[in-house]
C-alpha positions as CSV (number, residue, x, y, z in Angstrom):
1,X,-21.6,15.9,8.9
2,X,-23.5,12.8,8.0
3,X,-24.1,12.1,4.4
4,X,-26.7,10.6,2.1
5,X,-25.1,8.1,0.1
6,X,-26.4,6.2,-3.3
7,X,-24.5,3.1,-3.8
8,X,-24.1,1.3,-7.0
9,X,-22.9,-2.1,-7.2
10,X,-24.0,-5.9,-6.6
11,X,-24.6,-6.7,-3.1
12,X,-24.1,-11.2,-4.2
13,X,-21.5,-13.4,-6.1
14,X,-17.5,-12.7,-5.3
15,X,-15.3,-10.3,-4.2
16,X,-16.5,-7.3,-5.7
17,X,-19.8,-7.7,-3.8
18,X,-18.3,-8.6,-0.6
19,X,-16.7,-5.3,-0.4
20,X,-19.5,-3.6,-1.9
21,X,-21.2,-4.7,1.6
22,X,-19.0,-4.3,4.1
23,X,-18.7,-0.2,2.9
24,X,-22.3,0.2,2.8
25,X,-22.4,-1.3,6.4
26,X,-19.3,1.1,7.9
27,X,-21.6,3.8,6.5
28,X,-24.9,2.9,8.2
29,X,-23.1,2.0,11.2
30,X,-21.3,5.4,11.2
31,X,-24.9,7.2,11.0
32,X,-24.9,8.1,7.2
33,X,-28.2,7.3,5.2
34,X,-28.3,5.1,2.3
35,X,-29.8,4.0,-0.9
36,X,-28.5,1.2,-3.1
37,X,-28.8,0.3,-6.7
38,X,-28.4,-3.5,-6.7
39,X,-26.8,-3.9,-10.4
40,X,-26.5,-7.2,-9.8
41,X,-29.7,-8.4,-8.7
42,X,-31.2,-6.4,-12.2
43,X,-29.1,-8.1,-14.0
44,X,-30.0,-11.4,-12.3
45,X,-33.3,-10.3,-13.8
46,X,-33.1,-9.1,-17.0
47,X,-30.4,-9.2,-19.8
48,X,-27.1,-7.1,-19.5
49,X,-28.0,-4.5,-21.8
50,X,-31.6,-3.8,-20.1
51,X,-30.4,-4.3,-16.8
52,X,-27.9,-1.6,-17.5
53,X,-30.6,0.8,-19.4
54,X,-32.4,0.4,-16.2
55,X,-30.4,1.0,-13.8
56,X,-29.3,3.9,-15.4
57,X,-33.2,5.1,-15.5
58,X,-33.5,4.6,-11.8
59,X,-30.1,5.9,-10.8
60,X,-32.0,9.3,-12.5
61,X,-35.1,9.4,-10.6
62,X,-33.3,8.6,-7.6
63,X,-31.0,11.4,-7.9
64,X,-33.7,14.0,-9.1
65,X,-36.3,12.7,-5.7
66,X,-33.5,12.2,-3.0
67,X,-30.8,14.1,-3.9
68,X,-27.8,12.1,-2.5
69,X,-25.0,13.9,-1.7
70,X,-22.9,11.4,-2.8
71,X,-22.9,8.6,-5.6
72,X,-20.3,5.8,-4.8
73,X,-19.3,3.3,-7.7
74,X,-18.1,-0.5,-7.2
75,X,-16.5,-1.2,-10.5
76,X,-14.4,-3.2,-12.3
77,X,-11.9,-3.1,-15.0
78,X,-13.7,-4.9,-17.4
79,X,-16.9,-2.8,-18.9
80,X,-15.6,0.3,-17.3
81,X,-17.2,2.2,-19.8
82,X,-20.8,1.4,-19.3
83,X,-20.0,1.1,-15.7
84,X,-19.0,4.5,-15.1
85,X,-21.5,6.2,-17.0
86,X,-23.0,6.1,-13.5
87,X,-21.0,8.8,-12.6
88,X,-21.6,10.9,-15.7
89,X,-24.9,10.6,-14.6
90,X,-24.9,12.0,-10.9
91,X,-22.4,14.1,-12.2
92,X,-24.5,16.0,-14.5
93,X,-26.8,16.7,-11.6
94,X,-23.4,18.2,-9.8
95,X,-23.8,15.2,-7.2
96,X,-19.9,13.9,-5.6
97,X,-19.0,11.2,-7.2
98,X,-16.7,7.7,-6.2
99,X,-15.2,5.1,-7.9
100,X,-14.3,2.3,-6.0
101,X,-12.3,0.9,-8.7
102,X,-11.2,-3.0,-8.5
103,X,-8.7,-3.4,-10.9
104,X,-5.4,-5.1,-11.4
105,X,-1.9,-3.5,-10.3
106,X,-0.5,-2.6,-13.5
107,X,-3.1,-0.7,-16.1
108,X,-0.3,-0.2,-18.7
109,X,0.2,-3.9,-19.2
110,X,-3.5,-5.1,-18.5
111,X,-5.3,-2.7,-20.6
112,X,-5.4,-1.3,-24.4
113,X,-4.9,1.8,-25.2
114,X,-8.5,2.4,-25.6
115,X,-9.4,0.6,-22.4
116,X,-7.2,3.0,-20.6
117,X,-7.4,6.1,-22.6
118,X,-11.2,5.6,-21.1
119,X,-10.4,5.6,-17.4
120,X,-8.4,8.2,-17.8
121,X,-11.3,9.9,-20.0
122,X,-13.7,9.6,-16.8
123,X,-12.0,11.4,-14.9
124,X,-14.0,14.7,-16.3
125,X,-16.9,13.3,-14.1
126,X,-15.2,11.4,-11.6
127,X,-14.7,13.3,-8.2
128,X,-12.4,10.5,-6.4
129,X,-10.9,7.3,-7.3
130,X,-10.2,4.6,-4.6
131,X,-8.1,1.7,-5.8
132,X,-7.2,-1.6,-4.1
133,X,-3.3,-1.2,-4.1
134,X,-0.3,1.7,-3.9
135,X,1.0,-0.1,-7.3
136,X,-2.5,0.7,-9.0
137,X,-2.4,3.9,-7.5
138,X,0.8,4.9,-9.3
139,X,0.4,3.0,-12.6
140,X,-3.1,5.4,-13.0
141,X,-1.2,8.8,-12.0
142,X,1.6,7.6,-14.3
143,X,-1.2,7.3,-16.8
144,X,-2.1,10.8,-17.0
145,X,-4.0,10.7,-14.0
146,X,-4.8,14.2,-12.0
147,X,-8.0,14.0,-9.5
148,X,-7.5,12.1,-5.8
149,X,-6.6,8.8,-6.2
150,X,-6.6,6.9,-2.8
151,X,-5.9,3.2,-1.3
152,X,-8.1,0.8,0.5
153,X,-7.2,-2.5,0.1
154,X,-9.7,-5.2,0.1
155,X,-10.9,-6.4,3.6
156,X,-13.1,-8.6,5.5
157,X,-15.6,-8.1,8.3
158,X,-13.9,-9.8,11.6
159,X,-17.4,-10.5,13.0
160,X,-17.9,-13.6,10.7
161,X,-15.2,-15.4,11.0
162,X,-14.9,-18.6,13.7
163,X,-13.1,-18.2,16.8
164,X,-13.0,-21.5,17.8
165,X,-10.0,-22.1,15.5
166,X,-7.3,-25.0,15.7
167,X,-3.4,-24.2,16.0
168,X,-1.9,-24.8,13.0
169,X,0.4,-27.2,13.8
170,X,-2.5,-29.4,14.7
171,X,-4.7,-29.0,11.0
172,X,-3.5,-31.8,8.3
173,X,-5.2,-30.9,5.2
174,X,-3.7,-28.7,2.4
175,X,-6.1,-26.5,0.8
176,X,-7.1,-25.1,-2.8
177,X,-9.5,-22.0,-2.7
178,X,-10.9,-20.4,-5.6
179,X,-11.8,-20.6,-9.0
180,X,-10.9,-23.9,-10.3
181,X,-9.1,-22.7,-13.4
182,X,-6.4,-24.0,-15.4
183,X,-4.6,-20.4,-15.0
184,X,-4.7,-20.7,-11.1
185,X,-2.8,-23.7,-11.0
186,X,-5.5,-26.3,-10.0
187,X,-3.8,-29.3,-12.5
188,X,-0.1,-28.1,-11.0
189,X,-1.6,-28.6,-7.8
190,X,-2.9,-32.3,-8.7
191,X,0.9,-32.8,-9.5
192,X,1.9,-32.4,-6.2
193,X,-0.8,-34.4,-4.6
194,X,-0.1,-37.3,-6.8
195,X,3.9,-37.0,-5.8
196,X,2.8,-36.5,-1.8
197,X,0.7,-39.2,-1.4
198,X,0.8,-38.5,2.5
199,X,-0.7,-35.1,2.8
200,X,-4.5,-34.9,1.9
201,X,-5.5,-31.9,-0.6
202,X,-8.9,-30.6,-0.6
203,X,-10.0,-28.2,-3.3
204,X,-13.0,-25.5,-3.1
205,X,-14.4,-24.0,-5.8
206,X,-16.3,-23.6,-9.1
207,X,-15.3,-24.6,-12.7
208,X,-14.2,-22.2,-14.6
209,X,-16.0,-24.3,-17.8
210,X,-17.1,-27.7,-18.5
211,X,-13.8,-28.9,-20.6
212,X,-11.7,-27.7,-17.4
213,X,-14.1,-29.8,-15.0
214,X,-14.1,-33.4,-16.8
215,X,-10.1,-33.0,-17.2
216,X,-10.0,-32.1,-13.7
217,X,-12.0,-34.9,-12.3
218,X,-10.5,-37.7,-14.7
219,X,-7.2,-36.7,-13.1
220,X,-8.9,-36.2,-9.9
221,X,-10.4,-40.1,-9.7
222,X,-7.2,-41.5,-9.6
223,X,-6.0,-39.5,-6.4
224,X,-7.0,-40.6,-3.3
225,X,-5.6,-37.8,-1.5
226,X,-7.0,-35.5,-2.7
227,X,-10.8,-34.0,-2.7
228,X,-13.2,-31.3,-4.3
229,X,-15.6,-30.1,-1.8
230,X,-17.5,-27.7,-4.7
231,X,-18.2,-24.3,-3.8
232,X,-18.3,-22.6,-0.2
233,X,-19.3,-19.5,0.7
234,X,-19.7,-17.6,4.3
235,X,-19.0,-19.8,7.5
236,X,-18.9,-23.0,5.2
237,X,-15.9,-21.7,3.5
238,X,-14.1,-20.0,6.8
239,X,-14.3,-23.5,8.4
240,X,-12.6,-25.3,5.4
241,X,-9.9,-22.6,5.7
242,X,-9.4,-22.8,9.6
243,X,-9.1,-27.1,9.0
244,X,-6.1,-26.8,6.5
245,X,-2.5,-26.2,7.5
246,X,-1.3,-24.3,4.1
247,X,-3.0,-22.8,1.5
248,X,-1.8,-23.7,-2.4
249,X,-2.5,-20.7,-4.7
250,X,0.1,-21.2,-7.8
251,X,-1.9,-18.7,-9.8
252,X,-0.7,-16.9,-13.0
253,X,-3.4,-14.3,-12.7
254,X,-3.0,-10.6,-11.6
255,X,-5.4,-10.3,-8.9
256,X,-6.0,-8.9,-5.4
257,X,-7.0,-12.5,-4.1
258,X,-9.8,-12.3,-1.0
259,X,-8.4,-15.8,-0.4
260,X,-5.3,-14.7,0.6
261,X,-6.1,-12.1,3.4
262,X,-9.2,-15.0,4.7
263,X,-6.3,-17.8,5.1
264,X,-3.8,-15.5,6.8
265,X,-6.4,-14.4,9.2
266,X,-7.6,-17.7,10.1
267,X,-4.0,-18.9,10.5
268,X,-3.5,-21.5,7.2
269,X,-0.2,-20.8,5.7
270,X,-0.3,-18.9,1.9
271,X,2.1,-20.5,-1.0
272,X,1.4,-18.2,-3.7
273,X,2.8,-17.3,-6.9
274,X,3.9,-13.6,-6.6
275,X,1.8,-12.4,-9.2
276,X,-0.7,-9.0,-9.8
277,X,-1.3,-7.6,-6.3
278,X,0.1,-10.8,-4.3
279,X,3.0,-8.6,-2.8
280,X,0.6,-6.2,-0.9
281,X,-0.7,-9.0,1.0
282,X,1.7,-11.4,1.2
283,X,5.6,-10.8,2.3
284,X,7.7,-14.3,1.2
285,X,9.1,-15.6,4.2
286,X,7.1,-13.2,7.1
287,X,3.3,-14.5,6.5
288,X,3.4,-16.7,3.8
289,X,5.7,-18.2,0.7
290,X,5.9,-17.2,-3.3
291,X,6.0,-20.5,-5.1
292,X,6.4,-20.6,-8.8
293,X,3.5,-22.3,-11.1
294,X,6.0,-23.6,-13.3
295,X,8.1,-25.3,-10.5
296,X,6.3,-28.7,-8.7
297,X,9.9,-29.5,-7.2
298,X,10.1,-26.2,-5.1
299,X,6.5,-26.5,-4.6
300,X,6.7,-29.9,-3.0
301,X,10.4,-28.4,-1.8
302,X,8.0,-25.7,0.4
303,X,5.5,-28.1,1.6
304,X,7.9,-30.5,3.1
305,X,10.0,-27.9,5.1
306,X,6.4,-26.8,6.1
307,X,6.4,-29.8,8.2
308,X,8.7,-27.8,11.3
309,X,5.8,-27.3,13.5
310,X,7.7,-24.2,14.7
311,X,8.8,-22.5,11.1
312,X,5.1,-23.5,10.4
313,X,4.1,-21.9,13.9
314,X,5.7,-18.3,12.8
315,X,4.8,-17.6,9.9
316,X,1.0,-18.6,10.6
317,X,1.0,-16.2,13.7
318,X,2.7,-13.6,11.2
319,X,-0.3,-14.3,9.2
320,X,-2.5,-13.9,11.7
321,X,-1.2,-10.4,12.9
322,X,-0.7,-8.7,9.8
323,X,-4.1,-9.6,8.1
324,X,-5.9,-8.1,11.9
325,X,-3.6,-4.7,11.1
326,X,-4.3,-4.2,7.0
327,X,-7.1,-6.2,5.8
328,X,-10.0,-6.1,8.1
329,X,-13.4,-3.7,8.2
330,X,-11.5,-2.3,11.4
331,X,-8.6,-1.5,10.2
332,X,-9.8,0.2,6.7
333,X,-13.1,2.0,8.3
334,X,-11.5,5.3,9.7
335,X,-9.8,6.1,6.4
336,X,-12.7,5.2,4.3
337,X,-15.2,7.5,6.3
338,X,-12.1,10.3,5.8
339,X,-12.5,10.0,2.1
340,X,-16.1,10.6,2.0
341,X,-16.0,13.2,4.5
């Protein structure tokens, strides 16, 4: 039976928003109708608070006019609360309600008391949870967790990427892909560059903050092998990933990293710090390497063994195969219709 779904969420900026587009389009294309609260782009227009008080307005007359039969949730960890009132919301007009809830693996060790005493609060009005890993999954039911909890990872829509990709073996440049942030490993990365003066580096990305950006490029100006190309986005950013041979992600953060899944598809090599969700995408050894943050030797170590065009070969055609078979809109799009029924 085909649905009418409301969707909440952003439809622009990172990862959140990609994913938040990719399910509305597996809906429409499956024949399901759709209406979207873009919380982003009111925000974009008005301060958080109003933007919020807003959306929360239309989200009524929407439900009270269209009746949706379902109400589906992007949401995050942080502002939870004011996020998932949402769902309070369309639940109070007995509406089904979703949260697609982007949060880190481990709740317990990520979240206060409070902060988790209120996801676990929600689920009074909260019909089914979808979380990004099996880790997540069981650190909520451990939590005191009882409704349907379910895992899609994130993904990406095959359609946009290049096809006109490079072996690997043939790429020379050693890419950095995300936020340039002192707690993703961006200065440890410099280190290397500076002690491999014969690879070239290329980093894409924005600053986390201005102090981080004028000691970045101080260090930066006395490299040169090594670049930063700003931010990418779309077919911009795809084709900087398909030119570079490994991708250097030392990061300290817990996070379910798009970067990851868009390398390994486009067959540039992951060295990541086995951090957060890391595991789920990446297998040390099989499609990729766990580096430490804290350890430039075995960093530099990794890059130079990297050199065997056919260990380098392997693991980028593991990469390749595993991301088609987990992480893309194909491979996700069955179970996600199953959920909503």
């Amino acid at each position: 039976m085909k649905k009418k779904i409301l969707f909440i969420g952003g439809t622009t900026g990172g990862g959140v928003a990609t994913i938040n587009n990719e399910v509305i389009r597996i809906f429409e294309n499956s024949g399901h109708s759709y209406e979207l609260i873009d919380t982003e782009a009111m925000k974009a227009r008005f301060p958080a608070i109003l933007a919020y008080l807003f959306a929360y307005v239309v989200l009524l007359v929407k439900t009270i006019s269209t009746r949706p039969d379902t109400v589906y949730l992007q949401l995050a960890q942080t502002g939870y609360l004011h996020q998932s009132f949402f769902l309070l919301i369309a639940k109070m007009f007995r509406r089904e309600t979703i949260a697609h809830f982007h949060a880190k693996a481990d709740l317990k060790s990520t979240c206060t008391k409070a902060q988790l005493g209120r996801i676990i609060f929600s689920q009074r009005y909260t019909d089914k949870m979808i979380v990004l890993t099996e880790p997540c999954r069981q650190s909520l039911l451990s939590s005191g967790w009882k409704r349907d909890v379910f895992v899609i990872p994130n993904f990406i829509n095959t359609e946009n990427l290049p096809v006109d990709i490079r072996p690997v073996t043939e790429r020379s440049q050693l890419l950095y892909l995300g936020r340039m942030s002192r707690e993703k490993g961006v200065f440890e990365i410099l280190e290397v560059a500076q002690r491999l003066q014969d690879e070239n580096f290329v980093f894409v990305g924005n600053f986390e903050d201005e102090r981080t950006e004028r000691e970045f490029t101080q260090k930066l100006d006395k490299l040169d092998n090594a670049r930063w190309l700003g931010p990418m986005y779309s077919d911009e950013k795809f084709r900087v990933i398909a030119d570079s041979r490994l991708l250097i992600f030392p990061t300290r953060r817990d996070e379910f990293p798009m970067t990851l899944i868009e390398s390994s598809i486009l067959g540039c090599v992951p060295l990541v710090s086995p951090v957060g969700s890391v595991g789920e995408i990446i297998k040390d050894g099989y499609n990729g390497y766990y580096i430490s943050p804290d350890d430039i030797e075995g960093i530099i170590e990794r890059v130079v063994e990297l050199r065997n065009g056919v260990e380098l070969r392997r693991v980028s055609e593991n990469g390749i195969a595993y991301a088609r078979d987990n992480f893309t809109n194909r491979a996700v799009e069955k179970r996600l219709l199953e959920i909503v029924g």
